[in-house]
N, C-alpha and C positions, 0 to 999 in steps of 0.2 A: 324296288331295286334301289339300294343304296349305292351312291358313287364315291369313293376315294381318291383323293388325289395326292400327289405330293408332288409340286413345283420347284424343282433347284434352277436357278436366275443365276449364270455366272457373273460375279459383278463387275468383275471387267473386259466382257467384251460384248459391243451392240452392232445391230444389226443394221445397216447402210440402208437406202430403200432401192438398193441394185441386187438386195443378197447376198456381199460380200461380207465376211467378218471383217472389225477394225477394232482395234487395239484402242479403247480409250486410256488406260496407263498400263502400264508393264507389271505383272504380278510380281509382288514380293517375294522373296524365298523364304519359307518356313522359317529359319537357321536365321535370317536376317531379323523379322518380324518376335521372334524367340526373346534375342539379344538387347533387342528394344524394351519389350517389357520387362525383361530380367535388369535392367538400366532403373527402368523406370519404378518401380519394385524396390530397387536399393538404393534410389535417392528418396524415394516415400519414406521406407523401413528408418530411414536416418534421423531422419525427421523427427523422430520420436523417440529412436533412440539414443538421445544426447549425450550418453553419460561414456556410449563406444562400446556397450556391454555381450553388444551382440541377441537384443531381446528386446521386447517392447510390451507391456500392460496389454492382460486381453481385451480391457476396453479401449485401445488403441488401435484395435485390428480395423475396426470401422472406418477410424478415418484416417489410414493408411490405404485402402479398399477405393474410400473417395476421394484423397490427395491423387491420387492415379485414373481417379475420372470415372470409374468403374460405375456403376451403379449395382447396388445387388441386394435383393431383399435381407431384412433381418434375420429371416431363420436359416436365410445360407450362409450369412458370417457366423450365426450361431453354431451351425454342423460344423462348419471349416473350423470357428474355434475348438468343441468340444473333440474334434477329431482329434489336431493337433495336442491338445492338452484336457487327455482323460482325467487326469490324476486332482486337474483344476488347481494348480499351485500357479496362476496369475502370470506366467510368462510363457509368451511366445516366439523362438527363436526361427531366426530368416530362412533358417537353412531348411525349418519344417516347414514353414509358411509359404518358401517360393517354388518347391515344383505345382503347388495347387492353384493358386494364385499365376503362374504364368502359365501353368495350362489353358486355367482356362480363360484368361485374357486372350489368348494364342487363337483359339477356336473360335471367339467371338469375331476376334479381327478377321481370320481367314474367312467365315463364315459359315463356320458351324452350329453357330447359338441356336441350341434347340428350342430356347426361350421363344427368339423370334419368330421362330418356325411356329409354335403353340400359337404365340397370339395374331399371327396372319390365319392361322387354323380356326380358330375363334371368329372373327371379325367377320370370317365367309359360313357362319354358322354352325361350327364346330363347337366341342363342350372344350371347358377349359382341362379336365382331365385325358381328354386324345380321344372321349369317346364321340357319340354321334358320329353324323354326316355331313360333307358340304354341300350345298345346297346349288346345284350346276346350273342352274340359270342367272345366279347371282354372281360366281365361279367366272361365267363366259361372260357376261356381261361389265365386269371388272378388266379381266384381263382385254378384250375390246374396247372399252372406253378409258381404261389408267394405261396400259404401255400402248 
């Protein structure tokens, strides 16, 4: 018998040792948390692009990606470039750049990154592709001894 699990951990709220919930910070609002990175986003995009043209060199998307802290494999600035620019004519403009880019900052922050979710999937004996099983004695014995 194979066991499945999938574990959602709100991350702002823990458990008292009375059983009552308590608020360790106050959740951000989406619309708040948005605005941030869309900030943050176009003081990066600036950065690069000096000259006010409204674009920046596709090999500039990288470390516009990491000026904003991001971390993110090569081959997804790769898709994210070739998305924005099939045509491959070297510029990238903000306007295509920032719904993707603040998405998925957005989800990360909230705590959606499915990344994460794969490699906590992994670590408890999961394949890195989502297949396999985790391995519930190791499962239960984590969740008892780390939270």
């Amino acid at each position: 018998m194979q066991l499945y699990l999938i574990i959602l951990i709100d991350k702002y709220t823990i458990m008292s040792d009375d059983g009552s919930d308590q608020e360790e910070m106050p959740k951000r609002e989406l619309n708040e948390v948005k605005e941030e990175v869309q900030q943050k986003l176009l003081e990066s995009f600036q950065r690069f692009d000096e000259e006010g043209l409204g674009y920046i060199q596709t090999n500039e998307v990288k470390l516009v990606i990491e000026c904003m802290g991001i971390q993110m494999e090569d081959k997804e600035i790769y898709k994210i470039i070739s998305d924005i620019d099939p045509s491959n004519n070297g510029h990238i403009y903000f306007h295509d750049i920032q719904p993707i880019i603040v998405d998925y900052q957005v989800e990360r922050i909230m705590g959606t990154d499915e990344a994460e979710l794969l490699q906590a999937y992994v670590a408890m004996g999961g394949e890195a592709d989502g297949g396999g099983c985790v391995d519930a004695d190791k499962l239960i014995s984590t969740i008892k001894n780390e939270f």
